[in-house]
C-alpha positions as CSV (number, residue, x, y, z in Angstrom):
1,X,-33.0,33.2,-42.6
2,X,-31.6,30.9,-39.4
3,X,-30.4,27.6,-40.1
4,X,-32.2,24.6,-39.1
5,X,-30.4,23.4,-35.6
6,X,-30.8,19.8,-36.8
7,X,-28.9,20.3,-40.1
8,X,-26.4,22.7,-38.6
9,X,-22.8,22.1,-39.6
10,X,-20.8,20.4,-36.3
11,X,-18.8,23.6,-36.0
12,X,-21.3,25.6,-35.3
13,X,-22.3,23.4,-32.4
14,X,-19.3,21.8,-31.6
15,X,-19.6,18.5,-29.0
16,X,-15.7,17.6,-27.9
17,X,-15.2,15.1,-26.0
18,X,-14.1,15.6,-22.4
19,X,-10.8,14.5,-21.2
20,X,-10.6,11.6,-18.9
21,X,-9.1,12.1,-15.7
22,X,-5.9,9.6,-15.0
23,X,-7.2,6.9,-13.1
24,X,-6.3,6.5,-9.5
25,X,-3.5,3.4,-9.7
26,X,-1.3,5.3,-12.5
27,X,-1.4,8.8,-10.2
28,X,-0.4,7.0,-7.2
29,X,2.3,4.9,-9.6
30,X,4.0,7.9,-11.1
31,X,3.8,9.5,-7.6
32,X,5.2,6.3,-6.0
33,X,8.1,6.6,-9.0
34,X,8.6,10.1,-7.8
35,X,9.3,9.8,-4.6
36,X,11.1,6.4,-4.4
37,X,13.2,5.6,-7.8
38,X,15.3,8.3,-8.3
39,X,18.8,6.9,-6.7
40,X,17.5,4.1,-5.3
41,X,19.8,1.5,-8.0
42,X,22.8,4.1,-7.6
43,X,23.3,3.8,-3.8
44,X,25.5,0.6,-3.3
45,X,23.6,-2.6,-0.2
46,X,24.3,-1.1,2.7
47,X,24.0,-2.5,6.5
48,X,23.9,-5.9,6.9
49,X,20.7,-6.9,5.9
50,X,20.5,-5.7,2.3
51,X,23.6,-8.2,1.4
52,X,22.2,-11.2,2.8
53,X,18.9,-10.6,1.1
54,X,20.2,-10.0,-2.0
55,X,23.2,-12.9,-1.8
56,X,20.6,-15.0,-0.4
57,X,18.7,-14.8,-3.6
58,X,21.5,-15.3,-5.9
59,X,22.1,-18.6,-4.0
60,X,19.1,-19.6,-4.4
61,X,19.1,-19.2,-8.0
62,X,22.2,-20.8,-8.7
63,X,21.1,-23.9,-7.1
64,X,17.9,-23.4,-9.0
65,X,15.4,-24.4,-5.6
66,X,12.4,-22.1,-4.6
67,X,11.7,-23.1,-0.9
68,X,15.5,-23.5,1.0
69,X,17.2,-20.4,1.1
70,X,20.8,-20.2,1.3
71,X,23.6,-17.3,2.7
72,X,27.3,-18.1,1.9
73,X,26.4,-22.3,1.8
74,X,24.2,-22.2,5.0
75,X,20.5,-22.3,5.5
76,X,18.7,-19.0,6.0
77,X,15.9,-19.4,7.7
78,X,15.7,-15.7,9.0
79,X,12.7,-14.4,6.6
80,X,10.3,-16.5,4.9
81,X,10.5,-16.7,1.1
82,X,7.8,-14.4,-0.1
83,X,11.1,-12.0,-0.1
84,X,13.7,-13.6,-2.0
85,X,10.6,-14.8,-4.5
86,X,9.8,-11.5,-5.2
87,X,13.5,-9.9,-5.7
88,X,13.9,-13.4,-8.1
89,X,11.6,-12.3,-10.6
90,X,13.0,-8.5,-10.7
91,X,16.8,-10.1,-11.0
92,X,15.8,-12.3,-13.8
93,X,14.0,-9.1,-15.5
94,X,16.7,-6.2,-14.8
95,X,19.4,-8.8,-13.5
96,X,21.4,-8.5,-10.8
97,X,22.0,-5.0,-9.2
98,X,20.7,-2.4,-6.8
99,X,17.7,-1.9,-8.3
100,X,16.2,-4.8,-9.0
101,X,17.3,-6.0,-5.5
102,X,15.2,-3.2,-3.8
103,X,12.4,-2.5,-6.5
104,X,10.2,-5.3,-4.8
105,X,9.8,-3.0,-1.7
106,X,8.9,0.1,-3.8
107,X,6.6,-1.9,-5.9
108,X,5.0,-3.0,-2.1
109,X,5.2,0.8,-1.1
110,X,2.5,1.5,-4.1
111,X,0.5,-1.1,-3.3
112,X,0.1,-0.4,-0.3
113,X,-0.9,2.9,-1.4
114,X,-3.3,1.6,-3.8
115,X,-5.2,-0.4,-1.0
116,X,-5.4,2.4,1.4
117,X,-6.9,4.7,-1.5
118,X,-9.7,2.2,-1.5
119,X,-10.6,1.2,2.0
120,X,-10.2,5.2,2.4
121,X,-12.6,5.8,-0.6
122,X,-15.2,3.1,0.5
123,X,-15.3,4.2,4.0
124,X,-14.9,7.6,4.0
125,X,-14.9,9.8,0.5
126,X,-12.3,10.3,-2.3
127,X,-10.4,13.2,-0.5
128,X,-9.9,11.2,2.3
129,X,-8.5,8.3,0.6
130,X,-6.2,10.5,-1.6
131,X,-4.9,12.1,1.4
132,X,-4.5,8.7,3.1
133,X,-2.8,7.4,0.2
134,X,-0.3,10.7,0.0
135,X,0.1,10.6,4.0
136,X,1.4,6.7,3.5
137,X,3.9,7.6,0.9
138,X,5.2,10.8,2.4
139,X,5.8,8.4,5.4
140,X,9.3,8.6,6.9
141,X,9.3,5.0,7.6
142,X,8.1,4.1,4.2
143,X,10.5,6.5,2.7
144,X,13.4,4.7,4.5
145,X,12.3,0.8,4.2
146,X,10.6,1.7,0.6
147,X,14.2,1.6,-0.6
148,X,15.8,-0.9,1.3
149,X,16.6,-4.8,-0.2
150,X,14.9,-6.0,3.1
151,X,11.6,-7.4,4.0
152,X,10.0,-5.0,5.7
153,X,7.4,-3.5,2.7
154,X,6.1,-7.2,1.6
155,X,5.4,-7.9,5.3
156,X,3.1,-4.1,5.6
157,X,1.2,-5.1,2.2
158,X,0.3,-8.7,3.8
159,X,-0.9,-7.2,6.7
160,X,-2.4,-4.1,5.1
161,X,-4.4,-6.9,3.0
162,X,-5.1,-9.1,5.8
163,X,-6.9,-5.3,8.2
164,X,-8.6,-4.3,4.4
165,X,-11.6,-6.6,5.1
166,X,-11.8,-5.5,8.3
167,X,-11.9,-1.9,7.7
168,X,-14.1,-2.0,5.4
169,X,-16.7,-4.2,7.5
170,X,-16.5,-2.6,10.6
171,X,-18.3,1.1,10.1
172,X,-21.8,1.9,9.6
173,X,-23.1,-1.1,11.5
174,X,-22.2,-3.6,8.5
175,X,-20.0,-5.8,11.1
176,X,-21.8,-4.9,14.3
177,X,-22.5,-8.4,15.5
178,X,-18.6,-8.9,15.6
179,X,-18.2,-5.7,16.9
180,X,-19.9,-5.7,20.1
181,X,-19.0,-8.8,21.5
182,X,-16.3,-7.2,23.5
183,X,-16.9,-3.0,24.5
184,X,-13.2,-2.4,22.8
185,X,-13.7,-4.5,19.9
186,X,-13.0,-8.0,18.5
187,X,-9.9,-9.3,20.1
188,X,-8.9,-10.8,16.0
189,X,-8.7,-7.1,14.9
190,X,-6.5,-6.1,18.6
191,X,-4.4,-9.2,17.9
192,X,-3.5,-8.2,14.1
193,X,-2.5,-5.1,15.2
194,X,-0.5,-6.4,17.9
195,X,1.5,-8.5,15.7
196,X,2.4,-5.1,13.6
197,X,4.2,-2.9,15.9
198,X,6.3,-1.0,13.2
199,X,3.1,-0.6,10.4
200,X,2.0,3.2,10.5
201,X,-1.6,1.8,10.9
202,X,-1.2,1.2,13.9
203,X,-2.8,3.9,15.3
204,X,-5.8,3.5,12.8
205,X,-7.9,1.3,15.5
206,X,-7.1,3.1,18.4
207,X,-7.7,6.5,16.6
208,X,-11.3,5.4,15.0
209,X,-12.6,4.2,18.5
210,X,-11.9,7.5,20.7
211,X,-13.5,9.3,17.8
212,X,-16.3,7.6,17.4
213,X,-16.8,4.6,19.8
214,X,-19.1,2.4,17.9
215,X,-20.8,2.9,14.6
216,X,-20.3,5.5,12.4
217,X,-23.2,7.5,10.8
218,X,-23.4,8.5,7.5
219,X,-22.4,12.4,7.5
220,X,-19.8,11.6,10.2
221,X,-18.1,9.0,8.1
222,X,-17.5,11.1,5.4
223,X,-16.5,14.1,7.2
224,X,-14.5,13.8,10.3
225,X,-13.9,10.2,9.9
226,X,-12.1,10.6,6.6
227,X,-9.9,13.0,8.5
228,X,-9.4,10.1,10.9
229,X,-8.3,7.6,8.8
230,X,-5.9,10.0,6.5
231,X,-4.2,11.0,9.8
232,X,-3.8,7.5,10.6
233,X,-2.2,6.2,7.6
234,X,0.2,9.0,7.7
């Protein structure tokens, strides 16, 4: 005599529940942790940049103001503030040493990350924005000025935030008015990357024109252009 299926005891049809994969922000942190914590608060400011950045802020705390920043009683009007905001709130949570004085350009670093996961993602597939997301932190540049009290890594994320829009308008004909009103391309998007000679994106434009020239079809987009766009951010 078989058992009814419907009255059968849950072990003998057991329904476990699957495992969630981690989701994509908390893989790139921990890989972004990896690759850019370990030593970073044990090596001592070095060059000459690192101490004025993180002096600079001190100053600016002691004489508890936001906008005027200050280096050994002068004005500093090197940098904008963005920089010394950002290493303010990491001094007043971990205080004042190494770390907290370069953790705002590893925190950039995964950010960074995290956006070029997703433009790569919604342009191209999700192996192509992993791989663009590995290539970025694997970079030697971003290896170096990912653990540096400078501000080199908030001014990548701006612009890497400011091209985002851009990238993700421009293939499969969904910004093709602004497109073709110039054979190479807008002048906004040649401009932007003008103004960013040391970002590793760079390249990106360039490298998505001569492969494809205009708009990008569906098969191609997800094939050879994710390969495109990985090589680029790397």
């Amino acid at each position: 005599m078989t058992a009814d299926p419907q009255t059968a005891s849950p072990s003998a049809s057991p329904c476990l529940p699957q495992k969630r994969p981690l989701p994509a922000w908390l893989l790139l942190l921990l890989l972004t942790a990896l690759l850019y914590l370990p030593g970073t608060g044990d090596i001592p400011l070095m060059d000459r940049d690192e101490p004025r950045f993180a002096h600079a802020t001190m100053e600016m705390m002691q004489r508890d103001t936001w906008l005027i920043p200050y280096f050994n009683g002068e004005y500093r009007f090197d940098k904008p503030p963005l920089t010394y905001w950002w290493m303010r709130l990491h001094y007043l949570l971990l205080g004042f040493n190494e770390l907290a004085a370069r953790l705002h350009s590893v925190v950039a670093v995964w950010l960074v990350a995290m956006v070029v996961f997703r433009t790569g993602k919604r342009l191209f597939s999700l192996t192509a924005g992993w791989w663009a997301s590995v290539g970025w932190l694997t970079c030697l540049q971003a290896l170096i000025h990912g653990r540096l009290c400078v501000a080199d890594m908030p001014m990548v994320l701006c612009v890497t935030l400011a091209m985002a829009p851009w990238w993700s308008s421009s293939p499969g004909g969904r910004c093709q008015a602004a497109a073709s009103r110039q054979p190479g391309g807008s002048s906004g998007s040649r401009s932007a990357l003008a103004s960013w000679p040391r970002a590793p994106l760079l390249c990106s434009y360039p490298c998505w024109r001569c492969c494809y020239g205009g708009s990008l079809s569906g098969a191609n987009r997800h094939h050879g252009g994710g390969w495109a766009w990985a090589g680029a951010c790397s």
